[in-house]
Backbone bond lengths (Angstrom), bond angles and torsions (degrees), N, CA, C in turn:
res aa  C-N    CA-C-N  psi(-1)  N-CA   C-N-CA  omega(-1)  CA-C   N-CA-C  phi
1 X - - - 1.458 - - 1.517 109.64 -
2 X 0.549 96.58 177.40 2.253 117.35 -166.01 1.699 127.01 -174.37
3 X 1.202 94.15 111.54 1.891 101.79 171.45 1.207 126.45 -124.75
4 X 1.719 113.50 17.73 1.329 123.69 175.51 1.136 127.84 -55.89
5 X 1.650 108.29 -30.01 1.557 114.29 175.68 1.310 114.04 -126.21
6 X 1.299 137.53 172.27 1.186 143.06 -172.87 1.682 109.05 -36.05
7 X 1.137 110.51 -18.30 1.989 118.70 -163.04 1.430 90.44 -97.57
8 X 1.224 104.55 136.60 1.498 110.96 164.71 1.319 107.33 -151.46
9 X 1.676 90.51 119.10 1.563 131.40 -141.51 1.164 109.72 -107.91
10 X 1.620 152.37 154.61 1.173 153.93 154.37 1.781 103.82 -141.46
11 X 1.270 112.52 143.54 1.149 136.45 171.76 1.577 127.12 -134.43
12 X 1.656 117.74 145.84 1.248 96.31 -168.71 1.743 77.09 -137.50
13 X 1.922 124.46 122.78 1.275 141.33 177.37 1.212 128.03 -100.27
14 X 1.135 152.51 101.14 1.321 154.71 -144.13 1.392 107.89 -95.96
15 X 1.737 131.34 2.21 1.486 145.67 163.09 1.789 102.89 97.22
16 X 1.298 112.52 12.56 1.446 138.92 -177.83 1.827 116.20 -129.03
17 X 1.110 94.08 -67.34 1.713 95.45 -176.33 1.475 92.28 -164.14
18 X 1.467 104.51 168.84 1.735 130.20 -163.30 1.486 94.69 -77.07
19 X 1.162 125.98 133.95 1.685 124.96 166.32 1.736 103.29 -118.81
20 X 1.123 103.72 2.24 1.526 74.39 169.88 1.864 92.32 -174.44
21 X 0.907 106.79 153.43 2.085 118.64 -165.55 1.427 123.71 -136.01
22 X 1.277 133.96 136.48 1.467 115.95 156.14 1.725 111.63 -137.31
23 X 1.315 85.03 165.56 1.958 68.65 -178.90 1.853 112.76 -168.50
24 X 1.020 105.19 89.83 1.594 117.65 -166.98 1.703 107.35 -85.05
25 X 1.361 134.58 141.07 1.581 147.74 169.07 1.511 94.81 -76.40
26 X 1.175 157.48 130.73 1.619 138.65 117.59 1.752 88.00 -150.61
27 X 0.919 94.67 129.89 2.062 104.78 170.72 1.655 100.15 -73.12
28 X 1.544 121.66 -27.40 1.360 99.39 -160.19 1.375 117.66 -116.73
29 X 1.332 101.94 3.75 1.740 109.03 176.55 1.643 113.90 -113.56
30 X 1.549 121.10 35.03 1.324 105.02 169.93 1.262 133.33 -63.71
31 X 1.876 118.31 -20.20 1.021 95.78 169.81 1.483 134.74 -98.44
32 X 1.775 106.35 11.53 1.324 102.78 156.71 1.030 121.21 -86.94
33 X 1.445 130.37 -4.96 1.757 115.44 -163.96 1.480 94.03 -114.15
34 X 0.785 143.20 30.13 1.945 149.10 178.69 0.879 110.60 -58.62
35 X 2.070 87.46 -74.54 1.826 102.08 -150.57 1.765 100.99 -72.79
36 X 1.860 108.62 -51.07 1.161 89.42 158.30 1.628 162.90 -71.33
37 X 1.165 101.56 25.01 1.196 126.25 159.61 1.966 118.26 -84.90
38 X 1.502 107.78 -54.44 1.106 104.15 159.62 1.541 142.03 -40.50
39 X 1.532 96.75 -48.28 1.118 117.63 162.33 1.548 143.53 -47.42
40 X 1.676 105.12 -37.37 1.313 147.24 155.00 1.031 108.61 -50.74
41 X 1.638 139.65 -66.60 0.823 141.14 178.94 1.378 129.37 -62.09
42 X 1.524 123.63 -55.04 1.227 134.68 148.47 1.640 131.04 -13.45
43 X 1.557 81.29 -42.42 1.872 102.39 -173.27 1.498 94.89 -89.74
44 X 0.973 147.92 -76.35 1.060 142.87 141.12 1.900 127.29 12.29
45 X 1.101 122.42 -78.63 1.543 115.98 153.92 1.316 100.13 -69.52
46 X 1.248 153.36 -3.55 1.665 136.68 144.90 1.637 96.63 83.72
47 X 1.126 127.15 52.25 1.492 141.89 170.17 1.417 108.27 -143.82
48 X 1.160 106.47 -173.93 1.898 115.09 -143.88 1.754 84.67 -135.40
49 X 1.432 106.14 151.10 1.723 114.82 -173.13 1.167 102.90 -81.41
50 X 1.763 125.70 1.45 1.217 110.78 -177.38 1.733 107.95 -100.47
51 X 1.258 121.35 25.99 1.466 142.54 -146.66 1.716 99.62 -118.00
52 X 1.692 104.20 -26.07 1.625 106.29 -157.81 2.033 86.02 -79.93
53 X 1.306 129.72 155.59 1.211 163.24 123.13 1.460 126.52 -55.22
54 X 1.240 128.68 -35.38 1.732 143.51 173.43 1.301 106.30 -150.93
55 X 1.736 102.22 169.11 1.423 112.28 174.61 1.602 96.91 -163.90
56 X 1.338 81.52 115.55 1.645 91.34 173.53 1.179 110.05 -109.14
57 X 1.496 119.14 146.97 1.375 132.42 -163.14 1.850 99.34 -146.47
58 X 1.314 107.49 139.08 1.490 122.38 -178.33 1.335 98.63 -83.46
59 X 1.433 106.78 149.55 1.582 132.43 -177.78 1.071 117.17 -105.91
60 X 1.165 113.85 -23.41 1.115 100.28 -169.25 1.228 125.26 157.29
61 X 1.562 145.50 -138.43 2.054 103.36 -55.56 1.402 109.46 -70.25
62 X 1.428 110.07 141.33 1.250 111.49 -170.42 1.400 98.44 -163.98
63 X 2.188 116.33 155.31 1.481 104.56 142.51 1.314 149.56 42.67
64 X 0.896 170.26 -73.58 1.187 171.36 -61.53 1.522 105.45 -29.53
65 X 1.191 125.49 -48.03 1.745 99.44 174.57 0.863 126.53 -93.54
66 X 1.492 124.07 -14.25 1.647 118.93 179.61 1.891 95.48 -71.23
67 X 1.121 93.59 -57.10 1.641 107.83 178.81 2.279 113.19 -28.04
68 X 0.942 86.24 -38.89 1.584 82.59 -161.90 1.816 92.83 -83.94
69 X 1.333 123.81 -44.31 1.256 114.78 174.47 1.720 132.03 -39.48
70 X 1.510 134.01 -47.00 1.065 128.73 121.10 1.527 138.86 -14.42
71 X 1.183 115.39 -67.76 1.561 110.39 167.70 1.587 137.04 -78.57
72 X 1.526 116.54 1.53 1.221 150.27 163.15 1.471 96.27 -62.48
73 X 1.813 100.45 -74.05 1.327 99.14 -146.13 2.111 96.15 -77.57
74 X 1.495 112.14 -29.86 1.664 106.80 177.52 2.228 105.67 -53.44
75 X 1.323 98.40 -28.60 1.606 106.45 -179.47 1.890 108.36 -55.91
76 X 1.532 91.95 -54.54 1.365 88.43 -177.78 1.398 120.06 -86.52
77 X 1.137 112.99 -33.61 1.970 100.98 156.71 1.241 113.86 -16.67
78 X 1.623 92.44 -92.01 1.635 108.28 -174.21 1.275 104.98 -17.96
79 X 1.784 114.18 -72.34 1.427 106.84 -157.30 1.616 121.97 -56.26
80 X 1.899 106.83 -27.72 0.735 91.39 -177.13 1.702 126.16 -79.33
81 X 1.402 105.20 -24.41 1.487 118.09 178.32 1.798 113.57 -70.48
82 X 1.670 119.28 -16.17 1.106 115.85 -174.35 1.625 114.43 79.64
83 X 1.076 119.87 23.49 1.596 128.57 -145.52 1.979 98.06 -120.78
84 X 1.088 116.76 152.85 1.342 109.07 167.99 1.777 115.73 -79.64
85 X 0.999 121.81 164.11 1.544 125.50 -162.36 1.848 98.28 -129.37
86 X 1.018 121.11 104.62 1.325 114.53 170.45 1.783 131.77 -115.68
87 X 1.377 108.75 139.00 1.234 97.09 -169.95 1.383 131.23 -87.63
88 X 1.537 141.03 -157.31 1.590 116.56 168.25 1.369 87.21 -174.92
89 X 1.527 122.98 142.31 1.133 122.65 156.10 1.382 121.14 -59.26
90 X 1.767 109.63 123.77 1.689 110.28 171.98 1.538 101.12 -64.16
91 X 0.961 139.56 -54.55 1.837 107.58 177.23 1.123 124.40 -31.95
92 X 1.519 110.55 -58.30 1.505 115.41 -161.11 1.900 106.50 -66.98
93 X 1.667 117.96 -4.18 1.450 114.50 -177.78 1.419 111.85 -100.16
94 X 1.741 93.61 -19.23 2.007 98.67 158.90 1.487 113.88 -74.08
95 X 1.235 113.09 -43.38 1.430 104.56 179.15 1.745 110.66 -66.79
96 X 0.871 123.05 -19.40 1.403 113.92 -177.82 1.518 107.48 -79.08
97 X 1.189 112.56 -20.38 1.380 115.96 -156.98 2.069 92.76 -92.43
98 X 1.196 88.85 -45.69 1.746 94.29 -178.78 2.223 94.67 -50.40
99 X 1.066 112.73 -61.49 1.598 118.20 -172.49 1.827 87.73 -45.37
100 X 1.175 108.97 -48.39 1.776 93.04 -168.88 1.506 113.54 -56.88
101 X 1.268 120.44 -28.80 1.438 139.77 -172.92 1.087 98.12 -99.95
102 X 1.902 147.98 14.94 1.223 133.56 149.95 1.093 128.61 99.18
103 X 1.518 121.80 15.76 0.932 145.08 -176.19 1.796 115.75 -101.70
104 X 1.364 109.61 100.80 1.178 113.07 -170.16 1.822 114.32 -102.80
105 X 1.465 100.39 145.27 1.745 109.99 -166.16 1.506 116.49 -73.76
106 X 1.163 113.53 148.88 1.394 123.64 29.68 1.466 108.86 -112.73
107 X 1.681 108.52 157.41 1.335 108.66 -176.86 1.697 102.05 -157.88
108 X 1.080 109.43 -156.92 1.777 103.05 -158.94 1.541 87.79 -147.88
109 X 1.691 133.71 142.67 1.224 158.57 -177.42 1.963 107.30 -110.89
110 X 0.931 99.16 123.95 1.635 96.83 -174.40 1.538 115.44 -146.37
111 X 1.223 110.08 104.75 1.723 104.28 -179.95 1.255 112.36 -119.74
112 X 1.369 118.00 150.75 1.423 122.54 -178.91 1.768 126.48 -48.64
113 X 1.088 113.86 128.90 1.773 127.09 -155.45 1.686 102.01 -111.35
114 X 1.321 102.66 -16.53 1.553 120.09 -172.68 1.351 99.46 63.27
115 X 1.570 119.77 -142.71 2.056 116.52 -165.93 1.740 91.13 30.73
116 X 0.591 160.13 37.32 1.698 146.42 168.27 1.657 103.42 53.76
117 X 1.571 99.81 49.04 1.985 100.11 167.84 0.915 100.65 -158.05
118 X 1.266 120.72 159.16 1.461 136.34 -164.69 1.555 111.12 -143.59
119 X 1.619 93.42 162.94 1.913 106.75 -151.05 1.762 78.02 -81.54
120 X 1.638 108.04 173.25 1.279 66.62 167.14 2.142 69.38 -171.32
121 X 1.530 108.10 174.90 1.645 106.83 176.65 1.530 89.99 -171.02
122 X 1.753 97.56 146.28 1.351 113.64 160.26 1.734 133.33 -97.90
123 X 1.303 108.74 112.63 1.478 101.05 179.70 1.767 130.96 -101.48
124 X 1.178 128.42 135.57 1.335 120.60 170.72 1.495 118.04 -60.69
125 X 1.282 125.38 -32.73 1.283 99.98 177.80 1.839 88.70 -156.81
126 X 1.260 142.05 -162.80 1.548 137.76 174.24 1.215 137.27 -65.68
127 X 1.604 91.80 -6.86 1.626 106.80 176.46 1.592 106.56 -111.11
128 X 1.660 104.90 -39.14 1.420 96.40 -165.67 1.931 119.63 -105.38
129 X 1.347 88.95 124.67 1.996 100.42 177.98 1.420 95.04 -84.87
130 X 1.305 91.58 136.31 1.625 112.61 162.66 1.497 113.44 -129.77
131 X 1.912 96.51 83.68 1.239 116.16 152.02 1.191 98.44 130.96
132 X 1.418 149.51 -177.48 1.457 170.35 62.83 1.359 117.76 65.60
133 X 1.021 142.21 113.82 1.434 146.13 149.71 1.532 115.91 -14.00
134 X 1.721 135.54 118.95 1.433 94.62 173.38 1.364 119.63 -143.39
135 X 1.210 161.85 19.58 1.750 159.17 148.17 1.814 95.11 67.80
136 X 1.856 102.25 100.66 1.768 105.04 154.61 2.017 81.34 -149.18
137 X 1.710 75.54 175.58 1.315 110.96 151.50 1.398 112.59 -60.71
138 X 2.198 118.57 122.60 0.850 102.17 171.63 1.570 137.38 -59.86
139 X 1.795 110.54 -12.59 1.261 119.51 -168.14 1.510 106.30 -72.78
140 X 1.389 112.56 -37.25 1.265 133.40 172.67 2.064 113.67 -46.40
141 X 1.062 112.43 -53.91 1.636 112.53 168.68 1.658 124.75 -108.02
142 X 1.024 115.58 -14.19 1.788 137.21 148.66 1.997 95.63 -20.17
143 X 1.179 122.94 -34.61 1.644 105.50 172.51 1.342 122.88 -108.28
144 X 1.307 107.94 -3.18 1.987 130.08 165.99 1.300 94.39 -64.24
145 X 1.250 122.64 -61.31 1.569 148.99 -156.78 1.311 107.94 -85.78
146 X 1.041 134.35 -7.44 1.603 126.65 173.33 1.481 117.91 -69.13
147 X 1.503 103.43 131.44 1.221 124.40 173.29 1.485 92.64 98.13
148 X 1.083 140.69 -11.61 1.686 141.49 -170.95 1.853 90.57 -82.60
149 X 1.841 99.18 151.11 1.312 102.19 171.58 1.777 100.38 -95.20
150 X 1.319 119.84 151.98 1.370 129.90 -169.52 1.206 97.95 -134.12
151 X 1.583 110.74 107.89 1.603 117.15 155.45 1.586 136.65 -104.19
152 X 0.686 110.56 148.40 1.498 114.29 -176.94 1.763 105.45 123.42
153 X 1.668 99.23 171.01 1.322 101.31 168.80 1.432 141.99 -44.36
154 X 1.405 116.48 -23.85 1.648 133.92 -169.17 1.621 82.78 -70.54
155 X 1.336 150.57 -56.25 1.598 158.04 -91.64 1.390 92.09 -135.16
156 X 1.238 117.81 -22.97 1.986 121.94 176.23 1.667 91.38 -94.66
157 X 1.508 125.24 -51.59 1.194 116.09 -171.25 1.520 116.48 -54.72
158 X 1.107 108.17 -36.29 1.570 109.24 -160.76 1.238 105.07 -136.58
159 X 1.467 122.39 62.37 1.248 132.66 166.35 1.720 127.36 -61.27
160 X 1.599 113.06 -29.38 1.420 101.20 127.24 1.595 146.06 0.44
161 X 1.438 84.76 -65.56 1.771 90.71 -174.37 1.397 107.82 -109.18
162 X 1.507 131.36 -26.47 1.202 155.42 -153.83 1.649 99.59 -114.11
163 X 1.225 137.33 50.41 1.468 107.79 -175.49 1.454 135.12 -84.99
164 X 1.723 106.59 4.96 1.168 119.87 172.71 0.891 122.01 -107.51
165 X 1.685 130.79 78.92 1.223 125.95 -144.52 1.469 113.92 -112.26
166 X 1.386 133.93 133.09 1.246 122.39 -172.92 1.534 117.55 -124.09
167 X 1.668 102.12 -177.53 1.538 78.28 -174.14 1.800 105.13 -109.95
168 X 1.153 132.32 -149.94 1.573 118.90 -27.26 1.832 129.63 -63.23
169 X 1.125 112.05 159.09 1.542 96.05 -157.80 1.717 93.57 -87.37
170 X 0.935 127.08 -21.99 1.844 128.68 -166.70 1.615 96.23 -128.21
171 X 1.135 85.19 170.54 1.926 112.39 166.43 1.562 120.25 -63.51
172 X 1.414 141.11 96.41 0.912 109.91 149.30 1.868 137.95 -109.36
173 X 1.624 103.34 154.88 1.476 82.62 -156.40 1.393 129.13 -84.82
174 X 1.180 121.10 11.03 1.149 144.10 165.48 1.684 115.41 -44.98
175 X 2.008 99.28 -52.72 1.382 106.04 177.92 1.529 99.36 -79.76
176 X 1.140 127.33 -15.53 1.824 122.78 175.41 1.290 115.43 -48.61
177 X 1.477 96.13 -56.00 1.140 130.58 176.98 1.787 131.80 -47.77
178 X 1.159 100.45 -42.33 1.906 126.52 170.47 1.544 97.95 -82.29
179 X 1.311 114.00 -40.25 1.708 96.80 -174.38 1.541 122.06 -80.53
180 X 1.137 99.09 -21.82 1.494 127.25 -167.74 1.812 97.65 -82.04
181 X 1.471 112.38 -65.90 1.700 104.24 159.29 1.742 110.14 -37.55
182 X 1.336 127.83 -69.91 1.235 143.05 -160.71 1.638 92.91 -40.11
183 X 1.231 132.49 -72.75 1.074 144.50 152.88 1.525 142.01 -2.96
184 X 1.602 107.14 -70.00 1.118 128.04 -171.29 2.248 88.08 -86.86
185 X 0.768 138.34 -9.17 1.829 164.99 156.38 1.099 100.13 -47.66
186 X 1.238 117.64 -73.31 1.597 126.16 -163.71 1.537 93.48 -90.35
187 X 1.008 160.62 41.84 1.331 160.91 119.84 1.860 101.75 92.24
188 X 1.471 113.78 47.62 1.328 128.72 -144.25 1.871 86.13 -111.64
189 X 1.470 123.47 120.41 1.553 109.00 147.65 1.212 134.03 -55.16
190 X 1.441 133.66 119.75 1.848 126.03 155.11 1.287 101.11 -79.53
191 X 1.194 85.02 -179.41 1.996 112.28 -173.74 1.111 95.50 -65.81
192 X 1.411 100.82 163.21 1.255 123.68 154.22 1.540 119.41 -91.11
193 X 1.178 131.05 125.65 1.373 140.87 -135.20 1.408 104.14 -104.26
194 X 1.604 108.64 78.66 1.096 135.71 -178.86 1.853 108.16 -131.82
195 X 1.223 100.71 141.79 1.543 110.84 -162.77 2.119 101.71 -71.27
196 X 1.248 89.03 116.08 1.810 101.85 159.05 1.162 112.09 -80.55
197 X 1.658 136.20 90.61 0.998 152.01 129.54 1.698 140.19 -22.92
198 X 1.276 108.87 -62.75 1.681 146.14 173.33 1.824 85.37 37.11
199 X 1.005 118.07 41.80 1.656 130.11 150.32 1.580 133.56 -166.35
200 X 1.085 126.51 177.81 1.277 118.59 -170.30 1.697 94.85 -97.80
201 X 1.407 118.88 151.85 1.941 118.90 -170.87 1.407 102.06 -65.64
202 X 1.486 137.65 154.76 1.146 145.69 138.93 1.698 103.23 -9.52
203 X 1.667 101.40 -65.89 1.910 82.12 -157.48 1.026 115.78 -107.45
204 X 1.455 113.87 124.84 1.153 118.14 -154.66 2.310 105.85 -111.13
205 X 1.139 100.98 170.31 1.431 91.24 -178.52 1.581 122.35 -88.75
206 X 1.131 118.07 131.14 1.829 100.78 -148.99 1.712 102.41 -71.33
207 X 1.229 101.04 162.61 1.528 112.01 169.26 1.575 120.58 -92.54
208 X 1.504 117.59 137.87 1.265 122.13 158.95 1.619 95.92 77.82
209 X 1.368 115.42 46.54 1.613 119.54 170.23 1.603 110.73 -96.54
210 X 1.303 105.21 171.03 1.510 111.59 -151.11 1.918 86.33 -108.37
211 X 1.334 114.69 110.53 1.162 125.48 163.75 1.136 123.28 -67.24
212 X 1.657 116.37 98.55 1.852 110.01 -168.91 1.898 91.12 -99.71
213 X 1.489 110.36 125.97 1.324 129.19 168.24 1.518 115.79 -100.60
214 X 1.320 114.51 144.73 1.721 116.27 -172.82 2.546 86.04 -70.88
215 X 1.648 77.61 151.58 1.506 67.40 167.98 1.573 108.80 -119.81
């Protein structure tokens, strides 16, 4: 599953291929459309949540609130299923997904950061990142990045800086899901399924407020 970006995604992987998917657009309802999404899916491959073995959930960078809804609810799975919980960079499950759709490296991953900047990573080919997760202004790396193809949402927003823009524009978790098997296959560690941030949240606690005490 994944709520880093506007898509909030569920997938259900059989350690072979995806049997069953969902995948909704709204930035502001992830935490109503989750569970039923899970649910959807579940019903769908026609098995029971107590059936899953893992649960991988995207980290990130993303949001701060869409972001934590996903890894909340992959937290309490696990615990409740007894199951390990693993994490994965949401870039690195767009870029995999772009290689499924034929898109060969090197190329650049870019999702919306809001302030007018975006998360953003460079890969050599659909599997491999070269380097760090990182939050600018696209105008700001738009000449690092020239001549690179840029997929994802950041690359529609700011075609300006991005003019080769490809798709897929969001996360879906299906490809999370295939890379994350692919992975955990080859005897490979994921994250630990803790939220990639690479900023401080929108709301912050104000400064220099007037402390009213009972007297």
């Amino acid at each position: 599953m994944d709520t880093a970006t506007p898509a909030v995604t569920v997938a259900l992987h059989d350690g072979t291929s995806v049997i069953a998917s969902s995948g909704q657009v709204d930035a502001r309802r992830h935490g109503e459309l989750l569970l039923p999404a899970v649910d959807r899916v579940l019903a769908e491959a026609g098995t029971k949540l107590d059936a899953v073995t893992d649960v991988v959930v995207g980290v990130g960078p993303g949001p701060y609130t869409g972001l934590r809804v996903g890894l909340v609810t992959a937290a309490t799975f696990g615990s409740a299923l007894s199951v390990p919980v693993h994490g994965l960079c949401t870039l690195d499950g767009i870029a995999y997904a772009a290689g499924q759709d034929g898109l060969a490296g090197p190329f650049v991953v870019a999702t919306d950061a809001r302030r007018k900047e975006v998360y953003w990573a460079r890969y050599e080919d659909a599997r491999t990142r070269t380097g760090e997760p990182a939050v600018d202004r696209p105008a700001d790396i738009a000449g690092a990045l020239a001549g690179l193809p840029v997929v994802g949402a950041g690359a529609r927003l700011y075609p300006e800086s991005f003019p080769d823009a490809r798709g897929p524009e969001h996360v879906a978790a299906g490809a999370l899901a295939a890379l994350a098997a692919e992975r955990l296959a080859a005897g490979q560690e994921l994250l630990e399924p803790r939220p990639l941030y690479l900023r401080r949240p929108d709301a912050q606690v104000p400064k220099n407020y007037k402390v009213v005490t009972p007297k």
